[in-house]
KEDREN-268626 format. One record per residue (C-alpha): residue number from 1; chain; residue in one letter; x, y, z. Coordinates in steps of 0.5 Angstrom, whole numbers. Layout:
N
NUM | A | a | X | Y | Z;
...
//
This chain:
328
1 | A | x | 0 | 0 | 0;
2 | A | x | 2 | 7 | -2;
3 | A | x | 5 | 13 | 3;
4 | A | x | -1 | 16 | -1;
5 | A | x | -6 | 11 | 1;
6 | A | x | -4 | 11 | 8;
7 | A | x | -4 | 19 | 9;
8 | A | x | -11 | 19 | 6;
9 | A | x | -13 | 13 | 11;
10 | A | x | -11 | 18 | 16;
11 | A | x | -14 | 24 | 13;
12 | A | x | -22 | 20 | 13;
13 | A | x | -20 | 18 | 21;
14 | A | x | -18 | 24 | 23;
15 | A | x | -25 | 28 | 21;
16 | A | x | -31 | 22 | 22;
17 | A | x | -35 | 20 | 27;
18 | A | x | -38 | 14 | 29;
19 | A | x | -46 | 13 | 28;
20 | A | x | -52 | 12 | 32;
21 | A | x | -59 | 13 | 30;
22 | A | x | -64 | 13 | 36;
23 | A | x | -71 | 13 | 35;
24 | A | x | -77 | 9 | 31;
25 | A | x | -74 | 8 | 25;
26 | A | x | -76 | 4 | 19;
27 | A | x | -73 | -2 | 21;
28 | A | x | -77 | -2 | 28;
29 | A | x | -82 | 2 | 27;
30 | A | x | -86 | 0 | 21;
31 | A | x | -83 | -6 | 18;
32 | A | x | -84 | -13 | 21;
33 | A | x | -80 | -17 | 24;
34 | A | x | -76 | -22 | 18;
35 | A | x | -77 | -29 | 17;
36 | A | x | -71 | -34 | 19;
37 | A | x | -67 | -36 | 14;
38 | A | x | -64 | -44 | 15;
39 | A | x | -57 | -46 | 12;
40 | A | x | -50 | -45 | 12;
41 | A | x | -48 | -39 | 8;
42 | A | x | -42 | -35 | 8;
43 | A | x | -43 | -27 | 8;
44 | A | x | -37 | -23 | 4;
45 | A | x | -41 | -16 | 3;
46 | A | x | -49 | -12 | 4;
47 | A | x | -50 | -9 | 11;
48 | A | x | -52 | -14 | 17;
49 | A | x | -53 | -13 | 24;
50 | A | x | -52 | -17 | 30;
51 | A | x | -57 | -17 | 36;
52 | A | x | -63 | -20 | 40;
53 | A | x | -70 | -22 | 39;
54 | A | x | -75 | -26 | 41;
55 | A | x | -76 | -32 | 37;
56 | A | x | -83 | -36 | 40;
57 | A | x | -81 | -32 | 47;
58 | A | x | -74 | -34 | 47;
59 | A | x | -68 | -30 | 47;
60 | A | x | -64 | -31 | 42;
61 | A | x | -58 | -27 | 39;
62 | A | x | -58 | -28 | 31;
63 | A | x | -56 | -24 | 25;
64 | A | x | -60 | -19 | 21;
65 | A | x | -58 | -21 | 14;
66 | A | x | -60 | -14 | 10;
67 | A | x | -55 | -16 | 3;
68 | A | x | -60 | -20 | -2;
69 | A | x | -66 | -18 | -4;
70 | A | x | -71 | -18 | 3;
71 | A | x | -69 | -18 | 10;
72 | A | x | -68 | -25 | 14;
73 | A | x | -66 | -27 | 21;
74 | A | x | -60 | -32 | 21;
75 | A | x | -56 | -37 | 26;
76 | A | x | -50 | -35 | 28;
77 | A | x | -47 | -41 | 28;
78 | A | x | -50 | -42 | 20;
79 | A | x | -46 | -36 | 18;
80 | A | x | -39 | -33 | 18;
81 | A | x | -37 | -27 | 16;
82 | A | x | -31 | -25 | 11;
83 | A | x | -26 | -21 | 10;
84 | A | x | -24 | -21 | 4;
85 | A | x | -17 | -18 | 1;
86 | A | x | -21 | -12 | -1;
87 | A | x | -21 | -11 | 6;
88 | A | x | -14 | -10 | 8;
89 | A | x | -11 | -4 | 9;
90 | A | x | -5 | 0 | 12;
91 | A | x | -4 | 2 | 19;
92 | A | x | -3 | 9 | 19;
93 | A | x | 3 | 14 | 22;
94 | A | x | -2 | 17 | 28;
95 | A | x | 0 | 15 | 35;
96 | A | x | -7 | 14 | 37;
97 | A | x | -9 | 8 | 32;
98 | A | x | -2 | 4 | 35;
99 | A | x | -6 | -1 | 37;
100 | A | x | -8 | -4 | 31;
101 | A | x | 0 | -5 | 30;
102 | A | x | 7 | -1 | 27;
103 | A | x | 5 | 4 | 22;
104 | A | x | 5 | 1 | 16;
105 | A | x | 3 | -6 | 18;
106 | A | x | -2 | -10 | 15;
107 | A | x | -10 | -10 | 18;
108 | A | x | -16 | -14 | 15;
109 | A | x | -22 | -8 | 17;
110 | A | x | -30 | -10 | 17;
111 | A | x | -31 | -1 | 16;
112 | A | x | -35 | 4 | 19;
113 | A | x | -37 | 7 | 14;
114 | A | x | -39 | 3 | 8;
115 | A | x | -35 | 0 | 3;
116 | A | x | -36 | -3 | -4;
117 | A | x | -34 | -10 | -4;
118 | A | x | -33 | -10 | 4;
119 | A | x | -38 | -14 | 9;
120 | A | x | -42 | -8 | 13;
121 | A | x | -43 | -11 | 20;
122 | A | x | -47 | -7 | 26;
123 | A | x | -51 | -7 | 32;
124 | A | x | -57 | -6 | 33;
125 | A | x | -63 | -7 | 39;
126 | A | x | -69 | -5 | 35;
127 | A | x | -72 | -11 | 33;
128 | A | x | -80 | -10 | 35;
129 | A | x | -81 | -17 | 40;
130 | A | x | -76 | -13 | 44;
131 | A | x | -76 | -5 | 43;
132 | A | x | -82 | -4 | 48;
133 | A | x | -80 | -10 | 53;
134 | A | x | -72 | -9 | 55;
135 | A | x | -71 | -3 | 60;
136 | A | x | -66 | 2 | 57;
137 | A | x | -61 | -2 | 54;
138 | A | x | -58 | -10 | 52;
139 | A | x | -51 | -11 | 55;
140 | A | x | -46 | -14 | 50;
141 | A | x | -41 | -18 | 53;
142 | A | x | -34 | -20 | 49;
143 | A | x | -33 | -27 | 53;
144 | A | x | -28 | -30 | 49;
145 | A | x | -24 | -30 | 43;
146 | A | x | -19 | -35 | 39;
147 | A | x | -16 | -33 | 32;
148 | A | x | -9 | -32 | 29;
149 | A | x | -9 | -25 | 31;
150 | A | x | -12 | -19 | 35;
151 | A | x | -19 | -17 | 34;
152 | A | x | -21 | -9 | 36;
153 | A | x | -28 | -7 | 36;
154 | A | x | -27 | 1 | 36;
155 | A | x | -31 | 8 | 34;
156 | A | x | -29 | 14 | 32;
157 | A | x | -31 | 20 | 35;
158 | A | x | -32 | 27 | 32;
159 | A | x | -24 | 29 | 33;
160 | A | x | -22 | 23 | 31;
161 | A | x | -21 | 19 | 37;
162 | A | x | -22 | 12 | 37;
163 | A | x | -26 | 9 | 43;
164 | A | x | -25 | 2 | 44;
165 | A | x | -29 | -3 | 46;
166 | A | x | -27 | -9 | 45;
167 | A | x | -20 | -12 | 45;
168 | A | x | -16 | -19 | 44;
169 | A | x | -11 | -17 | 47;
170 | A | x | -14 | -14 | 55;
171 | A | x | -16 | -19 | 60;
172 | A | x | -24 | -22 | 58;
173 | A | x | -30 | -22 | 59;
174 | A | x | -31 | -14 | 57;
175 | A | x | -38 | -11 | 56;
176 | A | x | -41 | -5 | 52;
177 | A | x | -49 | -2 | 53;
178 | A | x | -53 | -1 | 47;
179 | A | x | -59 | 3 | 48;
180 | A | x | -66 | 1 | 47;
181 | A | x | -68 | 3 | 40;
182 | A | x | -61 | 4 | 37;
183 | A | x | -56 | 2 | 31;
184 | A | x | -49 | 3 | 31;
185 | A | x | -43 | 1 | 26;
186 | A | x | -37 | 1 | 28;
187 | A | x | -29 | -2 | 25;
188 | A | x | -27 | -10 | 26;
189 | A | x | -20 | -10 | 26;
190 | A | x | -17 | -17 | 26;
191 | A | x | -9 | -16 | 25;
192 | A | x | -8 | -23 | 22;
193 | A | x | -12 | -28 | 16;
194 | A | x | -15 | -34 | 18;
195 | A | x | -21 | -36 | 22;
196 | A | x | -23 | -33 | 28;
197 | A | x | -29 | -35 | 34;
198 | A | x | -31 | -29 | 38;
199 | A | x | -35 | -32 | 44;
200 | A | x | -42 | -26 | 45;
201 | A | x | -46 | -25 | 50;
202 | A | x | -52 | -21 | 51;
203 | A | x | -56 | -20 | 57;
204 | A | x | -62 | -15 | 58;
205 | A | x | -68 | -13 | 64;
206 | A | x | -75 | -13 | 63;
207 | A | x | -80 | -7 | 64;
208 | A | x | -82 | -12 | 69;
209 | A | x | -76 | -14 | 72;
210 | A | x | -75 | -21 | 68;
211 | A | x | -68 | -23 | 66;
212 | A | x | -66 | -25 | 59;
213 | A | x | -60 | -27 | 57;
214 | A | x | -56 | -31 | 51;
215 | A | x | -50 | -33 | 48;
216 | A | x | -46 | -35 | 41;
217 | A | x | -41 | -35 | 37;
218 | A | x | -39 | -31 | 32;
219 | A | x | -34 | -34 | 26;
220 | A | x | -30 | -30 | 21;
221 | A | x | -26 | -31 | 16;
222 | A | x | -21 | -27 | 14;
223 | A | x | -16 | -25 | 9;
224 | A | x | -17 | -30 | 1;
225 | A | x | -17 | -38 | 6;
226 | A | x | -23 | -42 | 4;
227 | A | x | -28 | -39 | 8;
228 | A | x | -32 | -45 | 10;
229 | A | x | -26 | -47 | 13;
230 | A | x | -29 | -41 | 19;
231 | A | x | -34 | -48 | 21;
232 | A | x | -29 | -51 | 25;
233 | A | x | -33 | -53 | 31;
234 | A | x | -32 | -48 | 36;
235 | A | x | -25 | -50 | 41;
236 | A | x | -26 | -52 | 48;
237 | A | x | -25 | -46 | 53;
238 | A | x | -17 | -46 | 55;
239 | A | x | -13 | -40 | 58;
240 | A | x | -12 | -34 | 53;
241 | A | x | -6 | -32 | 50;
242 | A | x | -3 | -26 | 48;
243 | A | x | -5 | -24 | 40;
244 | A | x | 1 | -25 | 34;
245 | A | x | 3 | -18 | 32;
246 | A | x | 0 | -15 | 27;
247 | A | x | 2 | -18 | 20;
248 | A | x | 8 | -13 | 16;
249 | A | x | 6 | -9 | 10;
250 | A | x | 12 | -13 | 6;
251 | A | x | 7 | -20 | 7;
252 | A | x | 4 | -22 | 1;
253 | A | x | -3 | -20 | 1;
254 | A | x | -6 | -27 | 1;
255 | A | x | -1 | -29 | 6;
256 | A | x | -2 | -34 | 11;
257 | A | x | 2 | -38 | 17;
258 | A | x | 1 | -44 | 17;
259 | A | x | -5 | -48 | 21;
260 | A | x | -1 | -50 | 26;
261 | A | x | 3 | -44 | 28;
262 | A | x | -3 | -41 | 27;
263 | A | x | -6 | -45 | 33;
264 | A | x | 1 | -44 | 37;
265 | A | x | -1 | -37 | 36;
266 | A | x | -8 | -36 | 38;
267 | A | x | -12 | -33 | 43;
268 | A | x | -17 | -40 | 46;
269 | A | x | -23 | -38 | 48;
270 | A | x | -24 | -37 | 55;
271 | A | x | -31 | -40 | 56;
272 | A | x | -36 | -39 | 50;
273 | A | x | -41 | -44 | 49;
274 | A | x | -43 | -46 | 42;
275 | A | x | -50 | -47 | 43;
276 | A | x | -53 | -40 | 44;
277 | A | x | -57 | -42 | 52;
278 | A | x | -63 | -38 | 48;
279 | A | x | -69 | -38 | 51;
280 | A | x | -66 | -37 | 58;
281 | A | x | -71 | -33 | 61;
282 | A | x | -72 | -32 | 68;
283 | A | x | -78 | -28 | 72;
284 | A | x | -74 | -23 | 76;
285 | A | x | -65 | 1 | 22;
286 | A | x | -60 | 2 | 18;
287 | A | x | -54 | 7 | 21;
288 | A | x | -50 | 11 | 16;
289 | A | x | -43 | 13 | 16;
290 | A | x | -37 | 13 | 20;
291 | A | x | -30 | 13 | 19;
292 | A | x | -26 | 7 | 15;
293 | A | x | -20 | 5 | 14;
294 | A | x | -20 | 7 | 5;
295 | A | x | -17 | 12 | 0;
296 | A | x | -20 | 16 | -5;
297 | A | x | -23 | 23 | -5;
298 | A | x | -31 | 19 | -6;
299 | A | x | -29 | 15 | 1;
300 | A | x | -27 | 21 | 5;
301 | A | x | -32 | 25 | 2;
302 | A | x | -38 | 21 | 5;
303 | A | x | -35 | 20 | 11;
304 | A | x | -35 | 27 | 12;
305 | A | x | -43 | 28 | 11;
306 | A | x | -42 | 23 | 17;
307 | A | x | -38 | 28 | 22;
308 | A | x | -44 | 32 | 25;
309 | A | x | -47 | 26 | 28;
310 | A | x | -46 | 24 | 36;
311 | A | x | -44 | 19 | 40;
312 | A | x | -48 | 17 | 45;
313 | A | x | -45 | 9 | 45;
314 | A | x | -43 | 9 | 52;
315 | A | x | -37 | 3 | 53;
316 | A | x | -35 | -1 | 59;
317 | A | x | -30 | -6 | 61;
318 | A | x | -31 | -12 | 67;
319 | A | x | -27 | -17 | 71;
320 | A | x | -29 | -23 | 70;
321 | A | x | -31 | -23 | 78;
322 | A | x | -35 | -17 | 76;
323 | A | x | -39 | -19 | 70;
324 | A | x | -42 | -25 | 74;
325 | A | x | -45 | -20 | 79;
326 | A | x | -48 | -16 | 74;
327 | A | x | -51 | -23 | 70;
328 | A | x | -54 | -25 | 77;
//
C-alpha cells in the first residue's frame, strides 16, 4: 500500500465519526419482523446486524442479513463473516491507532462507513419482539475470542479519537451497552488472516424486571482462505493468550501462516459456548457512515457527511468477578 494511500486513511480517521440512530425507524417501527433463514452460507458483502429478539418468547442472539433482495434472520452459527482481501488496509502513522500494530502494517477491517465489496457488519436493538420490553439498554459482553491474531472493535469520535470497545488483547470478558432502540456500526479489525471464533453474550431486563440472557459464537474468515473453513467447530475454553502481532506491509497480500502455527499463536476461548443458551429467561435501521480505513476522494467525501452526528454509544469493561455479579 502506497504513502499516498496511508496518508488518505488518516485524513478520513481523523474528520468522521461513529453512527448512531436513536428512535423509530423504518426498520423498527414499520417493518415486520423478517422471516428466518436455515443453511450455512458465508456473507462477503451487504449490510448485516448483530442483535437480539424473541424468537417464539426465547431470547436469542441472531444476524439480521439485509444484503440480498429481502430481510431474513439468521443463526450465527450457520454463518461466517468474511473479510475479504479488499479489506486489507494500512495502519496509519497517528499514534492514536497504535493498537492496531506499527505504521505501515497490514489489517484486514470490516469498516465503519460503507465500502463497496467489503462486508458492513452493525448492531442493533431494535427488532420490534424487544423494542418496548427491554428496560434501557442490552448489555453486550466480549466473552472469548480464538484466532491468529488480535480482533479490536472501536469507534471513532468526531475529532478523531477511536473508543475501544473490544480488545483481544485485555483480559475478557468485556461489555459494552446498547440502548433500547438504537443502530450502531463501527470498525472490525483483525491483524492476521485465517479464521476466527468470537464467543458473545447479550444479557437485558424487562420493564417487569425479567431477565434474558444468551450467548453465540460468531465465526469469521479473514483474508483469501477457504471461508468455509471458519465452520470448525468451536474450541473448548482453554487459557488465553496473547494475540500475534500485526502482519508487516511486505507480507503477501494472500498470506497465511500455516494452520499449526496459527493454532500456537491463537487466543483460545476462555468460556464461549457453541450452543447459544436461547430462551434462557428468568422472572425476576440502518445506521450511516462512519470512519473507515480507505483511500480515494469519493471515500473521505462520504465519511465527512458523517461527522455531524453524535456518539451516544457508551463502552465499558468488567473483570470476570464483575461480569458474573451484573448477569446475576
Amino acid at each position: 500500500m502506497t504513502l499516498r494511500r496511508a496518508r488518505a486513511l488518516t485524513a478520513v480517521l481523523l474528520l468522521t465519526g461513529c453512527v448512531l440512530t436513536v428512535g423509530p425507524t423504518a426498520a423498527s417501527a414499520a417493518e415486520p419482523t423478517p422471516p428466518p433463514a436455515t443453511g450455512r452460507t458465508v456473507l462477503a458483502e451487504g449490510h448485516l446486524d448483530l442483535g437480539p429478539r424473541l424468537d417464539h418468547g426465547h431470547w436469542t442472539i441472531g444476524i439480521r442479513d439485509d444484503s440480498g433482495a429481502a430481510p431474513v434472520w439468521r443463526d450465527p452459527a450457520d454463518v461466517v463473516l468474511q473479510a475479504v482481501q479488499a479489506a486489507a488496509v494500512t495502519v496509519p502513522a497517528d499514534q492514536r491507532f497504535s493498537f492496531l500494530g506499527r505504521p505501515g502494517a497490514r489489517v484486514w477491517l470490516l469498516p465503519q462507513v460503507q465500502q463497496d465489496g467489503v462486508l458492513w457488519p452493525g448492531w442493533n436493538s431494535q427488532d420490534p419482539s424487544i423494542l418496548h420490553l427491554v428496560d434501557r439498554e442490552v448489555t453486550w459482553q466480549l466473552e472469548s475470542v480464538r484466532g491468529p491474531g488480535r480482533f479490536v472493535l472501536f469507534l471513532n469520535g468526531s475529532f478523531g479519537t477511536p473508543q475501544i470497545l473490544f480488545d483481544s488483547a485485555e483480559p475478557l470478558p468485556q461489555e459494552t451497552g446498547i440502548e433500547v432502540d438504537s443502530h450502531v456500526h463501527g470498525n472490525w479489525a483483525f491483524t492476521r488472516p485465517g479464521s476466527y471464533q468470537l464467543g458473545i453474550r447479550m444479557t437485558a431486563r424487562s420493564t417487569a424486571g425479567a431477565h434474558y440472557d444468551g450467548r453465540a459464537v460468531l465465526r469469521l474468515s479473514v483474508g483469501s482462505q477457504d471461508p468455509q473453513r471458519a465452520f470448525a467447530p468451536a474450541a473448548t475454553p482453554a487459557a488465553q493468550a496473547p494475540p500475534a502481532p500485526a502482519a508487516p506491509e511486505s507480507q503477501a497480500a494472500g498470506s497465511q501462516a500455516p494452520e499449526s502455527q496459527a493454532a500456537g499463536s491463537q487466543a483460545p476461548e476462555s468460556q464461549a459456548p457453541e450452543s447459544q443458551a436461547a430462551g434462557s429467561h428468568t422472572a425476576g435501521g440502518h445506521g450511516g457512515p462512519g470512519p473507515v480505513l480507505v483511500a480515494g476522494a469519493a471515500a473521505a467525501a462520504a465519511a465527512l457527511a458523517a461527522a455531524a452526528w453524535t456518539i451516544l454509544a457508551r463502552t465499558r469493561r468488567t473483570t470476570p468477578e464483575a461480569a458474573e455479579q451484573h448477569s446475576e
